[in-house]
ZALOVO-673396 format. One record per residue (C-alpha): x, y, z. Coordinates in steps of 0.2 Angstrom, whole numbers, padded with zeros to 4 digits, always signed. Layout:
N
XYZ;...
REM end
This chain:
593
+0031-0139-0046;+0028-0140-0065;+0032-0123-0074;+0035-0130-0091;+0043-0122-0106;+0027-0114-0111;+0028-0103-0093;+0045-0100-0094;+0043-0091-0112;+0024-0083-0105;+0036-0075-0091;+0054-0071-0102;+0042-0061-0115;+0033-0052-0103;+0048-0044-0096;+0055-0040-0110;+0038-0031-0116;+0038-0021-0099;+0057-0017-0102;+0056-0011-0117;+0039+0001-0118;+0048+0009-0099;+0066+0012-0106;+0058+0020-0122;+0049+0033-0110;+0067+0039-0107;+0068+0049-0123;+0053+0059-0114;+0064+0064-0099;+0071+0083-0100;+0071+0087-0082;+0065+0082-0063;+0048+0087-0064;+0045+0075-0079;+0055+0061-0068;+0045+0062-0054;+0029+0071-0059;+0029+0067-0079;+0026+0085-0081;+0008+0082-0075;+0001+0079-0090;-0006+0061-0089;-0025+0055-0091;-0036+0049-0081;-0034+0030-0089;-0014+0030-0084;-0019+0039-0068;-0029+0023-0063;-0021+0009-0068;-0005+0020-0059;-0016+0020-0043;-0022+0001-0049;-0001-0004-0050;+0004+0006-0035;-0009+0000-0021;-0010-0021-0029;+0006-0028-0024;+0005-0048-0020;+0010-0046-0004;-0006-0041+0001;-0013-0056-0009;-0002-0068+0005;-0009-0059+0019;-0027-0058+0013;-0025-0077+0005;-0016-0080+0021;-0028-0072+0034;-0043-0080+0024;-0038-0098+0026;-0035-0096+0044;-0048-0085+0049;-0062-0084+0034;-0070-0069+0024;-0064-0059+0038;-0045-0056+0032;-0053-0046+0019;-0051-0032+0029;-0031-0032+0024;-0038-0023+0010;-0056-0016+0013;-0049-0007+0027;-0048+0007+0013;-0066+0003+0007;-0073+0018+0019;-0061+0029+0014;-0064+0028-0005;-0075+0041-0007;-0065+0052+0004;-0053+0051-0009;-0062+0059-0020;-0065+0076-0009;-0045+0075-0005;-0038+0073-0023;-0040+0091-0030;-0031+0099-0015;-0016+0089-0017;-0015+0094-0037;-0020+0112-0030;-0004+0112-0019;+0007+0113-0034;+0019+0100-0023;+0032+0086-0032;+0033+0076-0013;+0025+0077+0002;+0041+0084+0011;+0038+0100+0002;+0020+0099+0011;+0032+0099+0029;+0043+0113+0024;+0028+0125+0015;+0018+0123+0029;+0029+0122+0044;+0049+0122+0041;+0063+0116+0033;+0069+0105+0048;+0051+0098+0049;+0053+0095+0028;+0070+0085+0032;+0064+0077+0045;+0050+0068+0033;+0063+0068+0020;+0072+0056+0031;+0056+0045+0038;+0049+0044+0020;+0064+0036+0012;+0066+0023+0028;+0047+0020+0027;+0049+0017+0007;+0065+0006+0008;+0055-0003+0022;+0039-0004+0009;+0050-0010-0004;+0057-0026+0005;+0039-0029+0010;+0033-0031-0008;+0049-0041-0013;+0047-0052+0004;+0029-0056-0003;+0037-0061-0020;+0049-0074-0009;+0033-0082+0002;+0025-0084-0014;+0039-0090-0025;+0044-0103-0009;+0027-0109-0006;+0027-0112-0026;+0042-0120-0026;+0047-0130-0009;+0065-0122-0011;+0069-0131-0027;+0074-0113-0032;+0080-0102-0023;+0068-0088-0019;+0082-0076-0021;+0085-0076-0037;+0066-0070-0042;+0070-0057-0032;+0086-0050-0040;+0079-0055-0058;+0063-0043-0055;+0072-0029-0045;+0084-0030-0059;+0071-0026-0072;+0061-0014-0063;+0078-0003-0060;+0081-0002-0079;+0068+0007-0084;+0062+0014-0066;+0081+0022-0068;+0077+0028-0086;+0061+0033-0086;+0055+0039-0068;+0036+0043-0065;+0033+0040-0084;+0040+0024-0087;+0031+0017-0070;+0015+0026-0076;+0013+0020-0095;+0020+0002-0090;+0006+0002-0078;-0006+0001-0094;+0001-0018-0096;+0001-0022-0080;-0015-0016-0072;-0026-0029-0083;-0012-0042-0076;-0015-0038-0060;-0035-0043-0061;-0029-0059-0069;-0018-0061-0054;-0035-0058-0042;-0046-0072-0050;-0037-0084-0059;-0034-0095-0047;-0054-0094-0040;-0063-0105-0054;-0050-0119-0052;-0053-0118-0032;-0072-0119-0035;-0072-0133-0046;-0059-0143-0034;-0069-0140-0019;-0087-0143-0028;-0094-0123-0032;-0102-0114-0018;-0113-0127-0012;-0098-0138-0010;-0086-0123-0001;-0099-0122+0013;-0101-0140+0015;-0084-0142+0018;-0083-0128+0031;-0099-0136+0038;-0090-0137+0056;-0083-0118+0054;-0098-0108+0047;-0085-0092+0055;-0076-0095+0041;-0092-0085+0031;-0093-0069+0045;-0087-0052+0040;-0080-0051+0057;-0069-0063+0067;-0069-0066+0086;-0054-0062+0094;-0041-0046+0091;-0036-0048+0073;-0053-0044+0059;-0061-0040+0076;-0075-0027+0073;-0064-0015+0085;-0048-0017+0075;-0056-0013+0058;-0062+0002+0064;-0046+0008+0073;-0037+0001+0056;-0047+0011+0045;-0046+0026+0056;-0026+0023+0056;-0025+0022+0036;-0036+0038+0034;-0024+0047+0047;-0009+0042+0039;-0015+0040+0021;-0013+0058+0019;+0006+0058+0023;+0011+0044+0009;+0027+0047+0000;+0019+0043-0017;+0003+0052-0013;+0007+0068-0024;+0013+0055-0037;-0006+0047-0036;-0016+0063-0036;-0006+0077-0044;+0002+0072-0060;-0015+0072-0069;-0017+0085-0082;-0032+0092-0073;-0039+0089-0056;-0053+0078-0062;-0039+0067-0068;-0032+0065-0050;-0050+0061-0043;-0057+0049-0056;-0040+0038-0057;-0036+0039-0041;-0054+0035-0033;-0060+0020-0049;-0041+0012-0050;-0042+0009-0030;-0062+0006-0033;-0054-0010-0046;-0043-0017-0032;-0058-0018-0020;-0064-0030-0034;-0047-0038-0034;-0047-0042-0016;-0065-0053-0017;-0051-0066-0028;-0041-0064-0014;-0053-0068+0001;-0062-0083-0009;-0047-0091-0014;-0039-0093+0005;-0056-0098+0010;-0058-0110-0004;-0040-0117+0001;-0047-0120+0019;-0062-0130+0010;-0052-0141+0002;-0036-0143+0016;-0054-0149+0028;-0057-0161+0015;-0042-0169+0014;-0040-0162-0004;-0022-0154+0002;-0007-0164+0008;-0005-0165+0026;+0014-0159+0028;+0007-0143+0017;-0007-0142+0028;+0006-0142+0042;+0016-0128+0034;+0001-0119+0032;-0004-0119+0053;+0015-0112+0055;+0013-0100+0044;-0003-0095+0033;+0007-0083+0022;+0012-0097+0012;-0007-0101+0006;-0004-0091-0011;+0010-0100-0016;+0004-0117-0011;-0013-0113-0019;-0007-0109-0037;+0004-0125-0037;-0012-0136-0035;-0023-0127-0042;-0016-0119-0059;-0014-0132-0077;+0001-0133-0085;+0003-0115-0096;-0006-0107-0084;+0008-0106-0070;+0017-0095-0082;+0003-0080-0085;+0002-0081-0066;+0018-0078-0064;+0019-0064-0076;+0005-0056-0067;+0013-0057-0050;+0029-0050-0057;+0019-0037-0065;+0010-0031-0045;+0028-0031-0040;+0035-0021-0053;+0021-0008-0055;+0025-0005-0034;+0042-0006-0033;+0046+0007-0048;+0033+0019-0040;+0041+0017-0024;+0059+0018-0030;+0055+0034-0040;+0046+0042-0025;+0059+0037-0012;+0070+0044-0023;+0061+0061-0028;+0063+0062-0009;+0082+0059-0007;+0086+0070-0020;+0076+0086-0020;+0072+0089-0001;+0088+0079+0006;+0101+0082-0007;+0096+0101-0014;+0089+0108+0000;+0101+0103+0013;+0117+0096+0004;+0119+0107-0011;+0106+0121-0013;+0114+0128-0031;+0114+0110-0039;+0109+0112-0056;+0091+0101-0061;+0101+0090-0073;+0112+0088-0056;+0097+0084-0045;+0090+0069-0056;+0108+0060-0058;+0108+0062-0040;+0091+0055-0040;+0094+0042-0050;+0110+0036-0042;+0102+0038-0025;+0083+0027-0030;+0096+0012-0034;+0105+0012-0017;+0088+0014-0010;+0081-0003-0019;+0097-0011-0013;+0091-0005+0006;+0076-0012+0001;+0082-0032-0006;+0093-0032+0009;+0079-0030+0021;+0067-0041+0012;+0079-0055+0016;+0079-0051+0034;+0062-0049+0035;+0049-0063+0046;+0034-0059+0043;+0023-0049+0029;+0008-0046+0039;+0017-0037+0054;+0027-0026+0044;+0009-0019+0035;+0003-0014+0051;+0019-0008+0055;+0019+0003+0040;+0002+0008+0044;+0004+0012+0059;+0022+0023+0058;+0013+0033+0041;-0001+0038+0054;+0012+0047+0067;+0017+0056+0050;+0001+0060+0046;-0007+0067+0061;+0004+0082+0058;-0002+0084+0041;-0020+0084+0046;-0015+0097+0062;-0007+0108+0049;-0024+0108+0034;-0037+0109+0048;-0029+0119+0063;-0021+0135+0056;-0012+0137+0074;-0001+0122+0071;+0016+0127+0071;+0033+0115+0070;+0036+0118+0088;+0018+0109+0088;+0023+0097+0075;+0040+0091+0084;+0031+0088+0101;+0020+0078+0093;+0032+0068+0083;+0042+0065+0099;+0029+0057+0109;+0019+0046+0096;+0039+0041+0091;+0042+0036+0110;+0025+0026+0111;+0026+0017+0095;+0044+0012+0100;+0040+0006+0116;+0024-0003+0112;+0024-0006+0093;+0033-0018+0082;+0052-0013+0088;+0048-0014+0107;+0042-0031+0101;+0058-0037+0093;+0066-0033+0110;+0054-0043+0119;+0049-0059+0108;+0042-0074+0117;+0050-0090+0112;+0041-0098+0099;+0031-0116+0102;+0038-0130+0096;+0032-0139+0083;+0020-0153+0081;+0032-0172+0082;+0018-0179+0070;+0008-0176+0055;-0009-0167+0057;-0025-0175+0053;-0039-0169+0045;-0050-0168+0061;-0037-0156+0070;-0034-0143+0054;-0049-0132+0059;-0038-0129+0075;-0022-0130+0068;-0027-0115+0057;-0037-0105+0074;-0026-0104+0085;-0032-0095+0100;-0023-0081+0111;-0028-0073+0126;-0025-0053+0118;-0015-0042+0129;-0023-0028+0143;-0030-0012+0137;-0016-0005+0149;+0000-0009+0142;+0012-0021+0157;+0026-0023+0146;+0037-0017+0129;+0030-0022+0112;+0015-0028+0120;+0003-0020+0105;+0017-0026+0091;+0008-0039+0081;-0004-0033+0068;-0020-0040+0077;-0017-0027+0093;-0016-0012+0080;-0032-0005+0088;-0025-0005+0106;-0006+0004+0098;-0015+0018+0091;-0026+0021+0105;-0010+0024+0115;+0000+0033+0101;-0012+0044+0092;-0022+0051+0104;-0004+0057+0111;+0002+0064+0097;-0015+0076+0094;-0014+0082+0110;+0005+0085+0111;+0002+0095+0093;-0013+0107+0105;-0003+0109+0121;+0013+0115+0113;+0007+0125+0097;-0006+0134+0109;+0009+0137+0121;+0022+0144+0108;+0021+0158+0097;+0009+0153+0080;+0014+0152+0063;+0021+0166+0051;+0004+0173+0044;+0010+0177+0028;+0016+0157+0029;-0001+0151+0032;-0010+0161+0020;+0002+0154+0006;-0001+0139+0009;-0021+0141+0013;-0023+0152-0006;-0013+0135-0014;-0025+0124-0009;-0040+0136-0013;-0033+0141-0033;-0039+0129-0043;-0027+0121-0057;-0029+0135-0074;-0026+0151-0060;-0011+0150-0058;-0009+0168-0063;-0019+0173-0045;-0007+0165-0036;+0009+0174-0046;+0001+0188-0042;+0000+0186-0025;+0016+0181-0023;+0012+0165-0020;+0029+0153-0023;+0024+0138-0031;+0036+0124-0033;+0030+0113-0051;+0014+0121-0057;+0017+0109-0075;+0002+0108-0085;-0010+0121-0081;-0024+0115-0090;-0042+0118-0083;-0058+0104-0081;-0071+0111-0091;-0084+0099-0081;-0076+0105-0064;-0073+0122-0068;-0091+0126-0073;-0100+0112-0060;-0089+0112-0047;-0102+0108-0032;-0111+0093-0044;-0093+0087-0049;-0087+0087-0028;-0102+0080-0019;-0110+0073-0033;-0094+0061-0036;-0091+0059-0019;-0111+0052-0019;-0107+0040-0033;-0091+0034-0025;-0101+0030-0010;-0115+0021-0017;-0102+0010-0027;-0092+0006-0012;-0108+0001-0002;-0113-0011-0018;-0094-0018-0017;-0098-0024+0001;-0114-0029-0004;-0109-0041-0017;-0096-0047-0003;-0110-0053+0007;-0119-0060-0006;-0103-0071-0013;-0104-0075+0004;-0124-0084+0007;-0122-0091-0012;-0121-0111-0009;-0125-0108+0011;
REM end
């Protein structure tokens, strides 16, 4: 390791920039919905570099790194599993704004019941606790591979949750947004910085696929096998549309914007940058296979590295990155963490404390009342959240895990927007059985049924047995499940979801068909939100429409008067983009072949 006293001061003053610019947002709190909403007046610029922080947290850089160095271009699909669904993001933005919503639990309780809004409640703020130690295990591979254990991983932690607390505790939604504007640019630093070192050590292009002469997989889209298979991206961006639409922090994303067309161009164009992000990611884990095939890597990291990839990010920066250097990467790193784990301690707590604690626990709470209790219950929840980062295996298993649980949630949200005769009954049916396969065949039945792990290797590797050090191969499991967690690990995430989804749409047909529908006064509600643009507000009062947080009510001029160019015509452009994202992929990827 050599962080010298240059990184250490790089590091010390950018935390105490990003401290103080989110405790002076405080001033600007006067109730809950500027807590978790910011009263819905931000811009597009915050909005993206909001979506930029929220979705770019470094544990996705381990897995990506990670799966690149084992399996090649391929583990980009981490990431890109969200590249088809870009544009889709545009269509969906102004619906969420229209809702009117401050979580996605009032989405469960407008549309079908109270009980189905606690039930969300409660999933979301386990889901979010879960998300939490994910992102703060990601900090510890990294910090661990950096430093061989000279330091204790810990500590990193408990110094960034720390700051993130202050002015996440202070300053909610606002505070997480406008610190965003700092670290957003850090975030694309963290992408590439270590790419042109990685070039220049292995020898550029040309030099890269020389030294992955013997492995010319390693420059595929796709990869043999279960995991990056062409069936598993398809089933994982199915899976992440499905349950995309049932985020915790998706109303966060999409509806604090002070017009609609602030939810659509920040959310769509700060995911668009971290697409860009991800090709640092995917290059520099394939560029760290080049040089571990060249000997340019020591052999006992090398080792390490065939026990567990995840520790590529780590052990890349510490032989890659110059003295001084070290320092703005770690900065950067801190700064992906931070812009996620505020989000996602204001979310959970937006969650806890307005659909759990004053609609269940004390309904005449006053809203000063509801943000202490907010407040008091996001730090318990980042607790939650450190403790099970330390318990934590694996980085990559809980991602898909997440996935995975988000789309159970989020099949009821798409049965309740495109089915007007979803009911709860429905919904709970539906829950029930995708909750029982998951268990049975997902990442928990796997924890009950673990295989015991191979011994390692009594000598050193060589350089002639790294290529199969890093492909191990694995006979994948039957399409018909023989025993419990048999689809757990993330690379059999197309065979869990053929099992749990499928049961979960058709429990959600049988039951709501067989019971008695939906209030129609309740459905039409909720069907006039989603159809009143933001500015016509005064339709939906007059209707007798309840709406929970209008905030700003300001109009788009450009959507109000083109509203058919703005939809399709940006849903278009967003295509086109994503396609020449992919494009430039490929390209990358013949350069030097």
């Amino acid at each position: 390791m050599h962080i010298s006293f240059i990184d250490i001061a790089v590091i010390i003053v950018y935390l105490l920039v990003t401290l103080g610019v989110g405790v002076y947002q405080a001033r600007k709190i006067k109730s809950s919905g500027d807590y978790y909403a910011g009263g819905r007046k931000f811009n597009k610029f915050y909005l993206m570099m909001h979506a930029l922080g929220t979705a770019s947290h470094a544990d996705e850089p381990v897995s990506v790194i990670g799966g690149a160095y084992e399996k090649g271009l391929s583990g980009i699909w981490y990431t890109y599993l969200y590249l088809p669904l870009t544009p889709i993001f545009w269509l969906i933005a102004p619906y969420v704004r229209r809702s009117r919503f401050v979580t996605m639990a009032d989405f469960f309780r407008t549309r079908y019941d109270e009980q189905l809004g606690i039930l969300y409640s409660i999933v979301g703020v386990l889901k979010m606790a879960v998300a939490m130690s994910v992102v703060l295990k990601g900090t510890e591979q990294i910090f661990t591979s950096l430093t061989g254990n000279i330091i204790d991983p810990k500590w990193a932690i408990l110094a960034m949750t720390v700051i993130f607390v202050i002015y996440g505790f202070a300053g909610g939604l606002r505070a997480t947004v406008v610190t965003e504007t700092i670290q957003g640019p850090l975030i694309v630093i963290m992408s590439i910085l270590l790419l042109p070192f990685g070039l220049y050590a292995v020898g550029g292009f040309h030099g890269l696929h020389h030294a992955l002469a013997s492995r010319p997989s390693m420059f595929n889209l796709t990869a043999s096998g279960q995991e990056f298979s062409p069936a598993w991206i398809v089933a994982a961006s199915v899976t992440a549309l499905i349950g995309w639409v049932a985020q915790p922090g998706l109303v966060a994303s999409l509806g604090s914007g002070k017009t609609e067309l602030e939810g659509r161009v920040g959310y769509t164009y700060g995911t668009m940058i971290k697409r860009f992000c991800a090709l640092g990611w995917v290059f520099t884990g394939v560029v760290l296979a080049g040089l571990a095939m060249t000997g340019k890597l020591p052999l006992d990291q090398v080792s390490d590295l065939a026990k567990k990839r995840e520790l590529a990010f780590g052990i890349g920066m510490q032989h890659l990155l110059p003295i001084g250097m070290l320092g703005v990467m770690f900065a950067a790193i801190f700064a992906a963490q931070m812009a996620t784990l505020s989000a996602q301690m204001v979310n959970s707590s937006a969650l806890a404390s307005r659909n759990l604690y004053l609609e269940l626990i004390r309904p005449e709470a006053s809203d000063r009342e509801v943000l202490l209790f907010g407040r008091v219950i996001g730090l318990f929840l980042v607790v939650l959240g450190v403790l099970l980062a330390f318990a934590l295996q694996r980085v990559a298993t809980a991602l898909t895990m997440l996935l995975s649980f988000q789309s159970i949630m989020g099949i009821i949200v798409w049965s309740g927007v495109l089915w007007r005769r979803a009911n709860s009954k429905g919904a709970w049916g539906a829950f029930i059985v995708m909750i029982i396969l998951w268990v049975l065949l997902g990442p928990v039945g796997m924890i009950f049924n673990q295989p015991r792990a191979a011994a390692p290797p009594t000598s050193a590797p060589t350089t002639a047995t790294i290529a199969e050090a890093t492909s191990p191969s694995e006979l994948p499991p039957a399409w018909i499940p023989t025993r419990i967690g048999q689809y757990g690990r993330e690379q059999y995430l197309s065979q869990l979801m053929v099992w749990c989804l499928p049961g979960g749409v058709l429990a959600m047909i049988l039951i709501s068909l067989a019971t008695a529908p939906p209030p129609k006064k309740q459905v039409d509600d909720f069907f006039m939100l989603l159809r009143t643009p933001v500015g016509q507000e005064q339709k939906l009062i007059d209707a007798g429409v309840h709406m929970i947080y209008a905030g700003n009510t300001t109009a788009s001029p450009m959507e109000r008067d083109h509203p058919n160019l703005v939809h399709w015509g940006g849903f278009f452009l967003a295509a086109v983009i994503c396609g020449l994202i992919l494009l430039l992929l490929m390209l990358l990827a013949w350069i030097g072949s």
